[in-house]
KOLLOLO-864766 format. One record per residue: residue number from 1; x, y, z of N, C-alpha, C in turn. Coordinates in steps of 0.1 Angstrom, whole numbers. Layout:
// KOLLOLO-864766
ATOM  resi   n_c1   n_c2   n_c3  ca_c1  ca_c2  ca_c3   c_c1   c_c2   c_c3
ATOM   NUM      X      Y      Z      X      Y      Z      X      Y      Z
...
END
This chain:
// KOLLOLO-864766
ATOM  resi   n_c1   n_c2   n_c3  ca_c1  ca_c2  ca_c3   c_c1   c_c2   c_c3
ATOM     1    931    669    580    929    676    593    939    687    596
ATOM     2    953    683    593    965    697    597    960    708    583
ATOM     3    956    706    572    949    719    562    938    726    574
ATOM     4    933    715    577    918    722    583    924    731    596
ATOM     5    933    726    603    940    729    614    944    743    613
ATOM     6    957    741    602    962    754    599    956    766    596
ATOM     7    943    762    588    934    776    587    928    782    593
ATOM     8    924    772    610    917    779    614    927    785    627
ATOM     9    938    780    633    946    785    640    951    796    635
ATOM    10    954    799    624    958    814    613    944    823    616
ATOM    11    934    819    620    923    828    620    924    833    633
ATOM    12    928    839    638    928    844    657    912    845    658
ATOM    13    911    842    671    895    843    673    895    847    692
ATOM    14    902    850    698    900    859    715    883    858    714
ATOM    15    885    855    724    867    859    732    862    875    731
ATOM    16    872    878    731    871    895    740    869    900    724
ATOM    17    869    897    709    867    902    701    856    892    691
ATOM    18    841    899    695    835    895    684    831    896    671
ATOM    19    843    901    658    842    907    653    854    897    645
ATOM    20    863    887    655    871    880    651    868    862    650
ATOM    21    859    862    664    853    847    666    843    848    655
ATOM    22    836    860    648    829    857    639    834    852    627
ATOM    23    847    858    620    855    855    607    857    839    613
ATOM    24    864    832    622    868    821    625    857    815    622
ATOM    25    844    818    629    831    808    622    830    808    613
ATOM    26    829    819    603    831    817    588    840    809    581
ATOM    27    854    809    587    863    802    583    858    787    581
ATOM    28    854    783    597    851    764    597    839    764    593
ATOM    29    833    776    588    816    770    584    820    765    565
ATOM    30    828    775    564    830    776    548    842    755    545
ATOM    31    850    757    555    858    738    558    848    732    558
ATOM    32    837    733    566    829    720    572    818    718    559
ATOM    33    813    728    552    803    734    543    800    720    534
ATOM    34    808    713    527    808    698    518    804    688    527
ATOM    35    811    689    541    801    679    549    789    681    558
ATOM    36    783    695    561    775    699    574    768    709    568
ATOM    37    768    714    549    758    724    551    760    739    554
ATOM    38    755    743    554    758    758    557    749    756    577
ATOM    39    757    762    583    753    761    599    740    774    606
ATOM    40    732    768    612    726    782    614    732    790    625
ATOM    41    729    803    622    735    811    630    730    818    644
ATOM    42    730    820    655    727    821    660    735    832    672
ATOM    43    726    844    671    734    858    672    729    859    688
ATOM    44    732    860    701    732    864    710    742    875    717
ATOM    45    737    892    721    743    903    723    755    901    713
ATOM    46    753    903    705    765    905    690    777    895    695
ATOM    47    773    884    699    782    875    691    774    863    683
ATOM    48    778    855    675    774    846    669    780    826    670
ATOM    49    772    824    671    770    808    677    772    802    661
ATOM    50    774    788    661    774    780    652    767    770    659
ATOM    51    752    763    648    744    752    649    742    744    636
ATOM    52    745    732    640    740    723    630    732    712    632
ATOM    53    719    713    627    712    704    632    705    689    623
ATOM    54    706    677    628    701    670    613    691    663    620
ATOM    55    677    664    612    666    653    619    665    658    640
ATOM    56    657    650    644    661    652    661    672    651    667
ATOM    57    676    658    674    690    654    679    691    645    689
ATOM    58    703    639    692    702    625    700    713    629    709
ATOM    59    724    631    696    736    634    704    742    650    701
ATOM    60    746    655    710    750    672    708    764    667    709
ATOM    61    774    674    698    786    673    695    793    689    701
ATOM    62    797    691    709    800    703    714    813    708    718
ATOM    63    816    718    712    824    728    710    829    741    712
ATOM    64    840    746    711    845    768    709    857    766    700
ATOM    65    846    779    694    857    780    686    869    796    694
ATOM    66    865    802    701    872    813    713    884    805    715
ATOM    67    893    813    713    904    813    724    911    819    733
ATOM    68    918    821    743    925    827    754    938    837    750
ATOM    69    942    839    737    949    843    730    947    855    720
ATOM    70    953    866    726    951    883    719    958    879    706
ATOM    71    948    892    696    952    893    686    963    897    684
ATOM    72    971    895    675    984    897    673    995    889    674
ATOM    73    989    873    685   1000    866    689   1003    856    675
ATOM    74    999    858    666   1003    846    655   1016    855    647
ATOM    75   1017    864    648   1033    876    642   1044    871    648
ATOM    76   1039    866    663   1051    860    667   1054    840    671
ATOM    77   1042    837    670   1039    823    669   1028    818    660
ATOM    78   1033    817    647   1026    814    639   1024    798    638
ATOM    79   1012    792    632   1012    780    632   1023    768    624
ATOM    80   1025    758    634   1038    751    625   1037    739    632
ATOM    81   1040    727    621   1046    714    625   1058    709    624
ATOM    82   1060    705    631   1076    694    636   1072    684    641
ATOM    83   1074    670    631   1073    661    631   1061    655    638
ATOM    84   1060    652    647   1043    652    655   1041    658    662
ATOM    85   1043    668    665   1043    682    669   1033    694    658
ATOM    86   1018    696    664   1015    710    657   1012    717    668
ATOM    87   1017    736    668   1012    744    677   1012    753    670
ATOM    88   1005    766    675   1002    777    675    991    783    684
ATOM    89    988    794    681    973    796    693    965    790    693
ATOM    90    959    788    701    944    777    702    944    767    697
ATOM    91    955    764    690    957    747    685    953    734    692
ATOM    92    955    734    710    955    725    712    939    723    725
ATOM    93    936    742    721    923    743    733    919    755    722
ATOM    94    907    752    713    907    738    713    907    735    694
ATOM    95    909    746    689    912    742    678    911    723    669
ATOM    96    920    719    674    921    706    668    906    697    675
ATOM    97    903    699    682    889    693    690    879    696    678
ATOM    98    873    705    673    865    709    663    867    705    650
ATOM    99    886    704    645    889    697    632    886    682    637
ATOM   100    885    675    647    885    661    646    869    656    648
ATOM   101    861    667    652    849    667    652    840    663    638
ATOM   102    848    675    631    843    676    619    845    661    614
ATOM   103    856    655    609    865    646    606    854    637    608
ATOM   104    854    638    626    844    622    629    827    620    621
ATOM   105    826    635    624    811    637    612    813    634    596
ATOM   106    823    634    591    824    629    574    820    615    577
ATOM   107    827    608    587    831    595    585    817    587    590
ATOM   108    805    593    590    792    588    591    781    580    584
ATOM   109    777    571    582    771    570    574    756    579    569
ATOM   110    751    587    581    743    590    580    746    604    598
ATOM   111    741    615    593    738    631    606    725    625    611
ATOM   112    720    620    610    707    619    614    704    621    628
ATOM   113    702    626    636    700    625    650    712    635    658
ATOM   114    722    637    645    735    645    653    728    662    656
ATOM   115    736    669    664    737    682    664    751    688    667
ATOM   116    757    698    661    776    699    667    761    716    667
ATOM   117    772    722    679    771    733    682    784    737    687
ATOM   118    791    750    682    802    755    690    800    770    690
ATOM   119    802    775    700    803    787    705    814    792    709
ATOM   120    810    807    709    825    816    707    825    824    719
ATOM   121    827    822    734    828    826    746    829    817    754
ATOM   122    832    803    752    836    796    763    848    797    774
ATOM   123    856    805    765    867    806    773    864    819    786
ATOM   124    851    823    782    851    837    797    835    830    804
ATOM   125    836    819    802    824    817    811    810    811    803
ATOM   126    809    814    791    799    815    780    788    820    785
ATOM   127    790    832    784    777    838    791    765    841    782
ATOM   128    768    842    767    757    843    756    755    831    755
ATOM   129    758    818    755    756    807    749    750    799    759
ATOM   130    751    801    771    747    788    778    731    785    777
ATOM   131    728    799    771    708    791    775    709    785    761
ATOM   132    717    795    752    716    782    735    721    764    742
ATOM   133    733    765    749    737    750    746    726    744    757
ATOM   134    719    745    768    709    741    775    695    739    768
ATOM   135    694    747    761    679    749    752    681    733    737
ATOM   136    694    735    734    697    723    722    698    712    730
ATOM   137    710    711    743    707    695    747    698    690    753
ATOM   138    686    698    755    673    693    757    666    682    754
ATOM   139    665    670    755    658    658    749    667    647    745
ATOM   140    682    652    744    694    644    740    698    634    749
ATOM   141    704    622    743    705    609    751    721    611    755
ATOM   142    730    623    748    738    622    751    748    636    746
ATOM   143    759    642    755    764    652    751    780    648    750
ATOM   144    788    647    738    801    647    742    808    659    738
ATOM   145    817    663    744    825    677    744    837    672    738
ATOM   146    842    682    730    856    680    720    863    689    726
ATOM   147    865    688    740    878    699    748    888    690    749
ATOM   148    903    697    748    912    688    748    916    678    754
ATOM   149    919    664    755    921    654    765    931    659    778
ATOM   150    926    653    786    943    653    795    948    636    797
ATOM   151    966    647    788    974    637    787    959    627    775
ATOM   152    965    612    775    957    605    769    942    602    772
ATOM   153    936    606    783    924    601    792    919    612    787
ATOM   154    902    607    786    892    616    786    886    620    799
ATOM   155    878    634    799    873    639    813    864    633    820
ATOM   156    861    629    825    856    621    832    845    627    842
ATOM   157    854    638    847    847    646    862    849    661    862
ATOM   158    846    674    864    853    683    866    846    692    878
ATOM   159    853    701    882    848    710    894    840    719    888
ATOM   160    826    720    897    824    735    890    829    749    896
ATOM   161    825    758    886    831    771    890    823    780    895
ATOM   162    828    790    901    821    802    903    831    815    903
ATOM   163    823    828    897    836    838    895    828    851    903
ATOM   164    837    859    906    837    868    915    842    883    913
ATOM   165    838    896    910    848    905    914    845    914    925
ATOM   166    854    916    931    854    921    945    859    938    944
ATOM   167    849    944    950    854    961    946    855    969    960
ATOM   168    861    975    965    862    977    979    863    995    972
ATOM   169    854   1003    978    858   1015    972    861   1027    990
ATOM   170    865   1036    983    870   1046    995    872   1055    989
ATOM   171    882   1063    991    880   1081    987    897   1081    983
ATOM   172    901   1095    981    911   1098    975    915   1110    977
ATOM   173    933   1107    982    936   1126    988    952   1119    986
ATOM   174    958   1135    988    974   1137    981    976   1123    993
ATOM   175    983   1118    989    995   1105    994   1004   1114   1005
ATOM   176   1006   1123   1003   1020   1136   1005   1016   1145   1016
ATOM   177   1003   1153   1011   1004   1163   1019    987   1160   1028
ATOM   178    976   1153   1027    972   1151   1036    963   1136   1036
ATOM   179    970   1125   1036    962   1116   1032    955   1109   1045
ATOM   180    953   1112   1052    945   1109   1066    932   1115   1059
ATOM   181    932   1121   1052    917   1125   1045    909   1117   1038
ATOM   182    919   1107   1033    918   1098   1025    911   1084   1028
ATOM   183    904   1075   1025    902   1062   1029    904   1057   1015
ATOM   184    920   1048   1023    930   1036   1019    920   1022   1009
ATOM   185    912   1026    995    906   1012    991    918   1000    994
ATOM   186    928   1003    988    936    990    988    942    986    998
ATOM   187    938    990   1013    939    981   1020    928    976   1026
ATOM   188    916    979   1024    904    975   1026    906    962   1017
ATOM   189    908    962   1002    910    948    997    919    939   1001
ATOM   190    928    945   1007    943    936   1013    932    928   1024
ATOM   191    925    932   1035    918    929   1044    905    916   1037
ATOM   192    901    924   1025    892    912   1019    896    896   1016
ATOM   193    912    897   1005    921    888   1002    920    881   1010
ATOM   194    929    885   1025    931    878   1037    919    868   1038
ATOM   195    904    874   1043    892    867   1042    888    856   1032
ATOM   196    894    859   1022    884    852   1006    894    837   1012
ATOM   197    911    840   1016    922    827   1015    914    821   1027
ATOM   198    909    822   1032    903    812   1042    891    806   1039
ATOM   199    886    805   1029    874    802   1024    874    788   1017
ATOM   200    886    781   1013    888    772   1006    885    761   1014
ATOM   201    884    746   1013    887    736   1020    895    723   1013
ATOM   202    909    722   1016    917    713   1010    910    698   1009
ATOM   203    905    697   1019    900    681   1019    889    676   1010
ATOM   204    878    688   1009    867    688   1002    867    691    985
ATOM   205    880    698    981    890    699    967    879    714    962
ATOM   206    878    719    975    870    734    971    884    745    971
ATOM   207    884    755    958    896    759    957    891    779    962
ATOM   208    894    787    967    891    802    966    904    813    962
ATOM   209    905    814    949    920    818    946    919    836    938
ATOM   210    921    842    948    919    858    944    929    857    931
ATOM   211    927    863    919    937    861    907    937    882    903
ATOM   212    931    883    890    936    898    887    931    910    899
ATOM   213    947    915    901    943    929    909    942    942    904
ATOM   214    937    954    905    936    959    902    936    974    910
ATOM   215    939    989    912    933    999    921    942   1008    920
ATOM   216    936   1017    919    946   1034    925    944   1038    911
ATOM   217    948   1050    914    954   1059    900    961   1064    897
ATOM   218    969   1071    907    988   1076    907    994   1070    917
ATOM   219   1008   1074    922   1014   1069    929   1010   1076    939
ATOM   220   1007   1092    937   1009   1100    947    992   1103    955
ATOM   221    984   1091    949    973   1095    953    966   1083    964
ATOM   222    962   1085    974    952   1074    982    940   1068    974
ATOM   223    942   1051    971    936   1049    960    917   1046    962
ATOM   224    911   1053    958    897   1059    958    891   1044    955
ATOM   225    897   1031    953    886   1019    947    901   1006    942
ATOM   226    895    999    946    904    987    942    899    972    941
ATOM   227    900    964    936    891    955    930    900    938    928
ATOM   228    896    928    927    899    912    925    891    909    921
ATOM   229    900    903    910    888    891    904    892    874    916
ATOM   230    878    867    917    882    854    924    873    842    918
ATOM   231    883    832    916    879    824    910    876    807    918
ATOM   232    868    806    922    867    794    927    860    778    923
ATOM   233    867    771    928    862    756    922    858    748    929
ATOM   234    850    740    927    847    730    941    841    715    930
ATOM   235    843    708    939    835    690    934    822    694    937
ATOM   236    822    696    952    806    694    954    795    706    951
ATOM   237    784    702    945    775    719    945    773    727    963
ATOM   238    770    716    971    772    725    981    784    731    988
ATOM   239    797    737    984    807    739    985    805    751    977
ATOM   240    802    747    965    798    765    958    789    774    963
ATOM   241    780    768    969    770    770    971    776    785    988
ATOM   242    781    775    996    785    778   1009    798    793   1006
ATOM   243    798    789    996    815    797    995    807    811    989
ATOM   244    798    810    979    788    819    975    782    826    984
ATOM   245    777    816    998    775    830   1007    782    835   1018
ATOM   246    793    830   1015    804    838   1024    807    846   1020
ATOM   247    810    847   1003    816    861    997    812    870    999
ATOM   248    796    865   1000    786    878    995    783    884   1011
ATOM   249    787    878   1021    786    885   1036    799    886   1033
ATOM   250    808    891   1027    820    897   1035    817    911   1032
ATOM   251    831    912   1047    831    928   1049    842    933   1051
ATOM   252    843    944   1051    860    951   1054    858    962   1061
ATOM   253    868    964   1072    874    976   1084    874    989   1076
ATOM   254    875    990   1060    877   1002   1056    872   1005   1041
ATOM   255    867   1014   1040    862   1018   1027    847   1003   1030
ATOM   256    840   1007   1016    826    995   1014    828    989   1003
ATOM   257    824    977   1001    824    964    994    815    963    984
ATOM   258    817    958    974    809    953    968    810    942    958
ATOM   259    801    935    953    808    921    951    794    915    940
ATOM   260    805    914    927    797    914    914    802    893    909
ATOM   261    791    890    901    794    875    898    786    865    902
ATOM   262    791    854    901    785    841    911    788    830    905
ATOM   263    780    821    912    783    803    903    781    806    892
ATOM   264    789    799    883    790    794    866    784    784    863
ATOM   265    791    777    868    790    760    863    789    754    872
ATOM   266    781    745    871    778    733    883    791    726    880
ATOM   267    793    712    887    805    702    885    798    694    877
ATOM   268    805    688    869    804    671    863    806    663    871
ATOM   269    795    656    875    803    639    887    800    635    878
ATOM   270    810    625    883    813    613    875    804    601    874
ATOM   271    791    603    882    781    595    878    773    601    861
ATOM   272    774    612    859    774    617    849    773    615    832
ATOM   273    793    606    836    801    606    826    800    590    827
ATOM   274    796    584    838    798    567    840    798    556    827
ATOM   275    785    558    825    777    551    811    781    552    799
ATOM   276    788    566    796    794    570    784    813    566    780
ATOM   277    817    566    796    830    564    797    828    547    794
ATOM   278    818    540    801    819    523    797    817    521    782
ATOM   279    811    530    777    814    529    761    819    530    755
ATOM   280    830    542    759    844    546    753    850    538    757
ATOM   281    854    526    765    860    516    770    860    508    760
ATOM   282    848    504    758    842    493    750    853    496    735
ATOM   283    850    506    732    852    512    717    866    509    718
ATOM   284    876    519    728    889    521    728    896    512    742
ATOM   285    897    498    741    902    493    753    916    498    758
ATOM   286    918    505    768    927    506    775    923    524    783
ATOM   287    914    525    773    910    540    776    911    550    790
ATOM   288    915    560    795    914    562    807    909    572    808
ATOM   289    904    572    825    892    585    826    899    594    835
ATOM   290    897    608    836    906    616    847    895    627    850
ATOM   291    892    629    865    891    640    866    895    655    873
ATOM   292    893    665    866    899    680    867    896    690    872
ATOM   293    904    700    879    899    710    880    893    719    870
ATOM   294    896    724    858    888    730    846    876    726    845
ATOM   295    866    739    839    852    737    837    850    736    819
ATOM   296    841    732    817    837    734    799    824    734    802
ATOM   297    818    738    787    801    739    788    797    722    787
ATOM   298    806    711    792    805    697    790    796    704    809
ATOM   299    801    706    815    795    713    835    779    716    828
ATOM   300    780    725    820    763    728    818    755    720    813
ATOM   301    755    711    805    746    699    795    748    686    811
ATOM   302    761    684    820    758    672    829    751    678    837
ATOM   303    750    689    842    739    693    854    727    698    848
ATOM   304    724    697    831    711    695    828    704    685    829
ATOM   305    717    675    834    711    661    833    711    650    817
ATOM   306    720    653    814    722    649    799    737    640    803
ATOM   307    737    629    801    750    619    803    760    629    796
ATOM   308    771    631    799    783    640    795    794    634    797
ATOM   309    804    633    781    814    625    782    824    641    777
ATOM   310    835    642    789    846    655    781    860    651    777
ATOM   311    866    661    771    882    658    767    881    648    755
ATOM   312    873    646    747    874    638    733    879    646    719
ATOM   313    887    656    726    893    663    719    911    659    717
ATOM   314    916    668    714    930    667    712    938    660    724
ATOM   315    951    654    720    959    650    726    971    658    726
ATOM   316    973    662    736    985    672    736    988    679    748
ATOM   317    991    690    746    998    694    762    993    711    763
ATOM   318    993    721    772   1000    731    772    987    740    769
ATOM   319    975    736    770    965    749    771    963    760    782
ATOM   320    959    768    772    965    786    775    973    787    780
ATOM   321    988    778    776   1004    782    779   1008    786    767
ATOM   322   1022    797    767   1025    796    757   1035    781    749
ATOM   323   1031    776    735   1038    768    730   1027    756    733
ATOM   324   1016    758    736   1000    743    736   1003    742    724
ATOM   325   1001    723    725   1009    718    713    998    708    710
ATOM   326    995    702    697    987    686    693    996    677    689
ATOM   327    994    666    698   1000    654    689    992    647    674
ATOM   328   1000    651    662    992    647    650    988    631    649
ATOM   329    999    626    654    995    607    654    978    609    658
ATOM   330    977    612    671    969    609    675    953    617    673
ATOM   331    957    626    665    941    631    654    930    618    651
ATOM   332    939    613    640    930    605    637    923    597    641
ATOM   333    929    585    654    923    577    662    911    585    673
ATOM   334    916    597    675    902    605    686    893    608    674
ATOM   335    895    612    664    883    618    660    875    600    656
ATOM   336    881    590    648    878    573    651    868    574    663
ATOM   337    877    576    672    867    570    688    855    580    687
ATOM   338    853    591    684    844    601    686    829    595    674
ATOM   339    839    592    662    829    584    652    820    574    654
ATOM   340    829    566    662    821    554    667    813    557    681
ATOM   341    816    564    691    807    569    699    795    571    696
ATOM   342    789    579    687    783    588    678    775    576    674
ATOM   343    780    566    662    772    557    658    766    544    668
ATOM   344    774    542    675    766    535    687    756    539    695
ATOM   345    758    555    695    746    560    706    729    564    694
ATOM   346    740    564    684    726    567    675    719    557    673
END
């Protein structure tokens, strides 16, 4: 599994470049190839999906191979182990999740009923893949996700998302010599911000957090448009739901609005994950369940209604930080528990 590891963390694969998540599928199609076949491919707006399918599927094995990490960062963090310690990019989100995947599929007696699907845009939302992974877990008794554990516990619950960008536009005149001519976008978005921070509710674990900013074009100029991306999270669907039409009625004192996005992902409850977590109990006694604010395409297959167990991936720390690390001890025993999951549900 650290061979299989190393080659595919050496392969950079960023969302933002399809042209690289493709070589990376080639990479784990050409590893996986002795045990899984050649994978079908499946091309949505020029990127490409990895599917394997054996007999009816029962259980969907799900995965990305994308990561959060620009080309170029292995020049200066190349992949490496120290002692139980492996890191490099995507090593630990989710890289190692897919090598132990694989791993738990050799150790089968029989694919029959399996399907692994991983996709190469999870990390921005999966916007080409979601009607693929919705269309495959269709009929399935069960979906588990190979996203990294937190800490030792599997996921249990997670918030869903919704994303947002917020564009407030206005006009543009010298800063200097007559900017009363001008209408100020970026303080029309200063005005929006203010609005979006009130939109959260601490009690209800609904989150509304304006993140990339962006506006203007010189120093010397009144900036003509300015823009936020906003990213929010909630437990309950009606919390997204509510927060969704508050964005979309906001307004601002200056320059006009406009407002691109919406819900992603539903939440995973944990009635969801119930059934599946008491069998990972069964399997691994002492097992523990946690749930997160982060979303995976595990949010899309539970609100299809498909029992969804997440984090049966890596043990380790530090996703999309720099220096996300795997603990190697613990490869082998998750990809174990994932094997026997698999064969019990089949």
């Amino acid at each position: 599994m650290i061979g299989w590891l190393e080659e595919l963390v050496s392969c950079e694969s960023p969302s933002s470049s399809p042209a690289a998540t493709l070589e990376c599928g080639r990479v784990f199609s050409s590893l996986a190839h002795p045990v899984l076949c050649a994978p079908e491919r499946v091309v949505v707006d020029g990127r490409t999906h990895l599917r394997w399918t054996f007999g009816t599927p029962r259980v969907l094995v799900l995965g990305h191979l994308d990561t959060v990490w620009p080309l170029g960062t292995l020049a200066r963090w190349p992949f490496h182990v120290d002692g139980d310690v492996a890191t490099g990019p995507g090593a630990f989100d989710m890289k190692a999740g897919v090598v132990q995947a694989l791993h738990a599929l050799s150790m089968l007696p029989s694919l029959d009923g399996v399907c692994l699907l991983l996709n190469v845009d999870e990390e921005i939302g999966s916007p080409t893949s979601r009607s693929l992974i919705l269309d495959t877990v269709r009929g399935c008794r069960a979906a588990l996700v190979c996203e990294p554990a937190a800490g030792p516990a599997v996921k249990t619950a997670r918030k869903g998302i919704a994303m947002y960008d917020v564009t407030v536009m206005g006009r543009a005149a010298h800063a200097g010599l007559e900017p009363e001519k001008g209408v100020n976008a970026g303080l029309g978005l200063a005005q929006a911000m203010l609005e979006l921070s009130t939109y959260g509710d601490a009690a209800l674990g609904t989150t509304v957090t304006p993140t990339v900013l962006s506006g203007g074009t010189t120093t010397n100029t009144v900036p003509a448009s300015a823009s936020v991306a906003v990213d929010v999270r909630a437990v309950l669907p009606a919390e997204l739901t509510r927060v969704d039409a508050a964005i979309r009625a906001l307004s601002v004192p200056v320059g006009s609005i406009s407002i691109g996005g919406g819900i992603n992902r539903p939440p995973l409850d944990p009635s969801s994950s119930a059934s599946l977590f008491a069998l990972a109990q069964r399997l691994s006694p002492g097992l523990q369940g946690i749930a997160v604010g982060g979303g995976s395409d595990g949010n899309f297959t539970a609100g299809a209604g498909v029992p969804t167990l997440d984090g049966l991936g890596a043990v380790g720390d530090g996703a999309h930080a720099e220096g996300e690390h795997v603990l190697v001890s613990q490869m082998e025993p998750r990809a174990a528990l994932l094997a026997a999951l698999i064969g019990e549900l089949l």
